[in-house]
C-alpha positions in Angstrom: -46.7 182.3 123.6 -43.1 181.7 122.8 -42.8 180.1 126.4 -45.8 178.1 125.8 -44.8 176.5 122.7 -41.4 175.4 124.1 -43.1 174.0 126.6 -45.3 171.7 124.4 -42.1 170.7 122.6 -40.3 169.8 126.0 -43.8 167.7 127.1 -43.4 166.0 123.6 -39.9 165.0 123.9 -40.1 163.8 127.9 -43.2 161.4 126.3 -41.1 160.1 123.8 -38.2 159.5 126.6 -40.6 157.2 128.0 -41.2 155.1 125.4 -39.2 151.8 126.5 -36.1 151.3 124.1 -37.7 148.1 122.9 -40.5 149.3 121.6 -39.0 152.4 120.0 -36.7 150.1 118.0 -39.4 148.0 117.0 -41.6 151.6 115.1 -38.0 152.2 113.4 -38.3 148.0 112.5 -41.9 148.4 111.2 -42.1 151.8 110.2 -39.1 153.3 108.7 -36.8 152.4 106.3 -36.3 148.4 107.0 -39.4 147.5 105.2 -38.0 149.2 102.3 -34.7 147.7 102.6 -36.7 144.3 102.8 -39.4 144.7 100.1 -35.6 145.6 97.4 -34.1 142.2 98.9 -37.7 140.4 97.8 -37.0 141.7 94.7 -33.8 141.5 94.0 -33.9 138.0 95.1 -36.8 137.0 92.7 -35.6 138.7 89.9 -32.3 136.8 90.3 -34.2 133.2 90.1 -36.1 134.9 87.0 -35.3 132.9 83.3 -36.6 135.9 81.8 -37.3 139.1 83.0 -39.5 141.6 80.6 -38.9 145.2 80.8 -41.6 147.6 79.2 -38.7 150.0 78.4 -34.6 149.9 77.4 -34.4 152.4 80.8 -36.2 150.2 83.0 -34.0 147.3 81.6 -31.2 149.0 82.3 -32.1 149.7 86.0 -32.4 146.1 86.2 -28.7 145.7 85.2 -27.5 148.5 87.5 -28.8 146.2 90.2 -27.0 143.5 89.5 -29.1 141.4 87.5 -27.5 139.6 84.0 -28.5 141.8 81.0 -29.1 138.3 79.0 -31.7 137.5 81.4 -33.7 140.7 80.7 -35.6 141.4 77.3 -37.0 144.6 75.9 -41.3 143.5 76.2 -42.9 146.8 74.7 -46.4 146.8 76.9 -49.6 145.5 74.8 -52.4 148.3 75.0 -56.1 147.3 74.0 -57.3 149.5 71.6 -60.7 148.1 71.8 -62.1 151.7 72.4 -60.1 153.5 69.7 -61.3 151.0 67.1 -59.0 150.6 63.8 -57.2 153.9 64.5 -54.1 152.9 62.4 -56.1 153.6 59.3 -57.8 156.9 60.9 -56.4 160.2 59.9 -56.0 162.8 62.5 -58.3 165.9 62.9 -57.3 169.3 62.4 -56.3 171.0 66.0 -58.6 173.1 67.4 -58.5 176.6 67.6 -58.3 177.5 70.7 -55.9 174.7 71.2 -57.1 171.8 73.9 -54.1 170.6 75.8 -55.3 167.7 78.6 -53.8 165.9 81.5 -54.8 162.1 82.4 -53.8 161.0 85.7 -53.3 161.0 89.6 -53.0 163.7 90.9 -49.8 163.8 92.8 -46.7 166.0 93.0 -44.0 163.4 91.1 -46.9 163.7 88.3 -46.0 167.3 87.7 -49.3 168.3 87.8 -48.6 171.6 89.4 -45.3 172.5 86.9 -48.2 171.8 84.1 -50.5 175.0 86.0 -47.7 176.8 86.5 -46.5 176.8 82.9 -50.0 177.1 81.7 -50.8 180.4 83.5 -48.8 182.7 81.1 -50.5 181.3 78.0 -52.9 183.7 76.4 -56.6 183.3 77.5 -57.7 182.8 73.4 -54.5 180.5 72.5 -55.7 177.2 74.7 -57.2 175.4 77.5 -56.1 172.9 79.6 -58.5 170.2 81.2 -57.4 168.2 84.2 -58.6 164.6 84.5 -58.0 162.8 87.8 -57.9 162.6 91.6 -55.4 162.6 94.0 -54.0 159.6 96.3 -52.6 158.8 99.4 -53.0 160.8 102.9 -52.0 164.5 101.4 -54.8 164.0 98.6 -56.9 166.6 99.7 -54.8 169.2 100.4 -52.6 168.4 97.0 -55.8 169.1 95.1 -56.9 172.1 96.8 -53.4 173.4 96.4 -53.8 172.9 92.7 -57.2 175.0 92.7 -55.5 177.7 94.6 -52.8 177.6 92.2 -54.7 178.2 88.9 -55.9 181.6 87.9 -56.1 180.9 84.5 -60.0 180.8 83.2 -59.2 178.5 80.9 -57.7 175.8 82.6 -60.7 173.4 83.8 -61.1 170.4 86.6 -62.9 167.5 85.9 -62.0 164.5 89.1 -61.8 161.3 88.9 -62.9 159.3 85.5 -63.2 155.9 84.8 -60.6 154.4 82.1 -63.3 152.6 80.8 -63.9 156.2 78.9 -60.8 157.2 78.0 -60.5 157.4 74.2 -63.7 159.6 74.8 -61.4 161.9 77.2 -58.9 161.9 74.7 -60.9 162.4 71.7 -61.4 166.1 73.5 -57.7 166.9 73.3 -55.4 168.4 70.6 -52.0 167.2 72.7 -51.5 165.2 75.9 -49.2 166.0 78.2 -47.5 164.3 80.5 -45.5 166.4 83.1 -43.6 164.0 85.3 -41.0 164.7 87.7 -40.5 161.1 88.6 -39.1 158.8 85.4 -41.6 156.9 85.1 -41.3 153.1 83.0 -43.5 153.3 80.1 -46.5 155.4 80.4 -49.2 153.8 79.1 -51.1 157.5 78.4 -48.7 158.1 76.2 -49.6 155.0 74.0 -53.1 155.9 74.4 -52.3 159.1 72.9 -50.9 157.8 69.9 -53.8 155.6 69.5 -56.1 158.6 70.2 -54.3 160.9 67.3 -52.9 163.2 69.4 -49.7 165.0 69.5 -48.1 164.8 73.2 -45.7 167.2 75.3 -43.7 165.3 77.6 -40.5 165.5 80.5 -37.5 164.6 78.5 -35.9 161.9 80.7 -36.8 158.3 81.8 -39.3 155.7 80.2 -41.3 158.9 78.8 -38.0 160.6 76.6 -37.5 156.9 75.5 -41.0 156.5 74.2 -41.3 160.1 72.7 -38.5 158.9 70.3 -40.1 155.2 70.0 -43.5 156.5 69.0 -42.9 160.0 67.5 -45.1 162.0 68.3 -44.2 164.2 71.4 -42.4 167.3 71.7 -39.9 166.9 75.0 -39.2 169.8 77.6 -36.8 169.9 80.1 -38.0 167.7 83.1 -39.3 169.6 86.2 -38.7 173.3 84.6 -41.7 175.5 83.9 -40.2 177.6 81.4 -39.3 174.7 79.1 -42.7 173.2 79.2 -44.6 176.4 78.8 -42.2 176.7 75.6 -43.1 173.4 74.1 -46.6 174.1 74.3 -45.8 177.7 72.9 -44.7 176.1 70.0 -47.8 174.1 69.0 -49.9 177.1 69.4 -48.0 178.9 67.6 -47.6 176.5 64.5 -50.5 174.1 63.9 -49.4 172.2 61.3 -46.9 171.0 63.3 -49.8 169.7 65.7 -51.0 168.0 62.5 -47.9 166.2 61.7 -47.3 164.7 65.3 -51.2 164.0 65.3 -50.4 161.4 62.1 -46.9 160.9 63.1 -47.6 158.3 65.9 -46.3 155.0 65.1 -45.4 151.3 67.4 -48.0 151.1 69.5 -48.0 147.2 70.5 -51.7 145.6 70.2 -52.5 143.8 73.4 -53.4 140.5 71.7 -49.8 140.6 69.5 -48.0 140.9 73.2 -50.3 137.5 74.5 -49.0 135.6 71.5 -45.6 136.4 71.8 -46.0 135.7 75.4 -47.2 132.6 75.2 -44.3 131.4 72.6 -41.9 133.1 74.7 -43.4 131.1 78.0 -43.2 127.7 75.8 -39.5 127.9 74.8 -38.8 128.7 78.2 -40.3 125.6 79.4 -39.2 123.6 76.6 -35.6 124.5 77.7 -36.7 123.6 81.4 -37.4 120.3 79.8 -34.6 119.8 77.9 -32.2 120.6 80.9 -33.7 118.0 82.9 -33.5 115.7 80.3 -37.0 115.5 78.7 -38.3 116.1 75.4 -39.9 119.8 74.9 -43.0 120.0 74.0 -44.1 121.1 69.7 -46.4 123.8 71.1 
């Protein structure tokens, strides 16, 4: 067998010795990294003709400036979120957590979501202390077998499945939870989930690094856990079972959620006195509007 296999390999490599040069260079062109390197030239070569450049987050901003581009071309632009489906929920008190406590993910499902750190953590929580539903399907090639990895992974009875959703529904999804989480492993820019969540009344767990630390602090009401570790996110969410009031008070504690129809008026200002200085650079009078 051991023979057999080596052989394979050797058949493998003696095709791929075939392959003319030419064409080999030209996979490695189209296929491996040089796209990449030519997609962050795009960018960094539009960015650079950019007046204004609008970052959803101080992180992402500064990003921008670790590139290269002039901090006093980029400004801080909060995302708008339509609350058209959580109605006037500024004035709306939040509802007492439940007992068990409902802890929910809203997502893709893909590793750099940290869906699998959120089942791992979860499966040392006592049966009668919580459940955990799962909202979303995977993406890309390795879909499949992510998700099926995830089923295999959970033993916990409590911890429920429910596919893909349509966001057209989600303050309904929400309105089923006591706290959001959001896992992440990746940094992420500004989540909008976790706007959502304030909007929803909810008290959130999330990784404490990247777009999501920076909007725990903006919007108040997340605990943080140490990004990518198990033990620190099953320990956050130890502590809300453990002391419900403190559910309550992040629940009403949410705060600075931008409306989406505040962020197309200041838009559209933002967009005149950028063209009114066009104007006036080239010599014209800028508009009144």
């Amino acid at each position: 067998r051991g023979r057999a296999r080596c052989q394979r390999g050797e058949n493998k490599i003696t095709q791929l010795a075939k392959v003319p040069p030419r064409m080999l260079a030209y996979f490695w062109r189209e296929a491996g990294i040089s796209p990449i390197k030519k997609r962050l030239q795009v960018m960094r070569d539009s960015l650079s003709q950019a007046d204004a450049i609008l970052a959803p987050s101080k992180f992402i901003g500064d990003i921008y400036v670790a590139e290269g581009i002039p901090e006093s071309r980029i400004i801080h632009w909060p995302n708008g979120v339509d609350e058209g489906q959580f109605g006037d929920w500024e004035s709306k008190g939040a509802t007492q957590p439940s007992m068990p406590l409902r802890f929910g993910f809203v997502g893709t499902l893909l590793p750099t979501k940290g869906v699998d750190l959120l089942i791992r953590a979860f499966q040392e929580i006592p049966l009668t202390t919580a459940t955990l539903e799962i909202h979303g399907a995977g993406a890309g090639p390795n879909a499949q077998r992510y998700t099926e990895f995830l089923h295999r992974l959970n033993r916990h009875a409590g911890v429920s499945f429910h596919g893909r959703f349509d966001n057209k529904h989600i303050a309904e999804i929400l309105s089923c939870f006591d706290v959001l989480v959001v896992p992440s492993r990746w940094f992420e820019n500004a989540p909008l989930t976790l706007a959502e969540s304030v909007m929803a009344r909810l008290a959130a767990v999330t990784s404490d690094h990247g777009g999501m630390l920076e909007l725990a602090r903006d919007y108040g009401n997340a605990l943080t856990f140490q990004a990518n570790s198990t033990e620190s996110l099953r320990s956050a969410m130890m502590r809300l079972i453990e002391d419900p009031e403190l559910v309550l008070e992040l629940k009403n504690k949410g705060r600075g959620v931008r409306r989406v129809s505040d962020d197309i008026h200041c838009l559209q200002t933002l967009m005149n006195e950028l063209v009114g200085d066009s104007l006036d650079k080239d010599g014209d009078t800028a508009p009144n509007s």
